[in-house]
N, C-alpha and C positions, 0 to 999 in steps of 0.2 A: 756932466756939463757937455753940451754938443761939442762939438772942432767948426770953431770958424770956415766960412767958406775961404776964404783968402789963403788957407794954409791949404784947403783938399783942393784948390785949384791949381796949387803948385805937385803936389804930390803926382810923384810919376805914373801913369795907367799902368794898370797890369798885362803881364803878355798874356796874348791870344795863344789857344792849345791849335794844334792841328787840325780841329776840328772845327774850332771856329775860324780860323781859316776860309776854311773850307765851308762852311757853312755860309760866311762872306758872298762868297763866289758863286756857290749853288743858288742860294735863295734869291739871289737879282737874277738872275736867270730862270731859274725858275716864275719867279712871279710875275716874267714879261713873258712867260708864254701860256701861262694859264693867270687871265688877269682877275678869274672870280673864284677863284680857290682860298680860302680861308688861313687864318696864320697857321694853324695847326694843320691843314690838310698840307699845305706847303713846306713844314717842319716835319712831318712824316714823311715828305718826298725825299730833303735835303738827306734824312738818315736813312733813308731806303737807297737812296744812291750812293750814300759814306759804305753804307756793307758792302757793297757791289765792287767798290772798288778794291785791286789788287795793290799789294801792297808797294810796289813800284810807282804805282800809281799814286798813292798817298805819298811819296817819297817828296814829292812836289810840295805841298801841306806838312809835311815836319820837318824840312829845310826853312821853310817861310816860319815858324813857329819859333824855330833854335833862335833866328835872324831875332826874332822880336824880342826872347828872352834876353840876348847882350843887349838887347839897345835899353831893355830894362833893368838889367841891372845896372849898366851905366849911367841911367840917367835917376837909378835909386842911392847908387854912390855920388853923382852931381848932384842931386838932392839933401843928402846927410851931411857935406860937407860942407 
């Protein structure tokens, strides 16, 4: 039997990895400066640029990731309860 929508509308989003993140960020940028590049030629860029990065660099993206995981589990504990 499905799950009503009324209950998955309440249900907390899942957090974002670092990557998506970061994928967030890249791919709007990205797609404002190459505006006829295709979703996949632009999802090849976004993870040709995630390698490239040094891990300092990413340090940025898995601080924003951690952030997202409390605010999910918190809002999966205000959920449950």
């Amino acid at each position: 039997m499905p799950v009503p929508r009324s209950v998955l509308s309440r249900t907390p989003r899942k957090p974002m990895t670092a990557y998506n993140v970061f994928y967030k960020v890249a791919y709007a940028e990205l797609s404002a400066q190459h505006p006829e590049a295709t979703l996949s030629q632009l999802s090849q860029m976004c993870s040709d640029r995630w390698k490239s990065l040094s891990e300092e660099a990413k340090r940025t993206y898995y601080d924003a990731a951690s952030a997202d995981r409390a605010r999910y589990r918190q809002e999966l504990l205000d959920y449950q309860n």
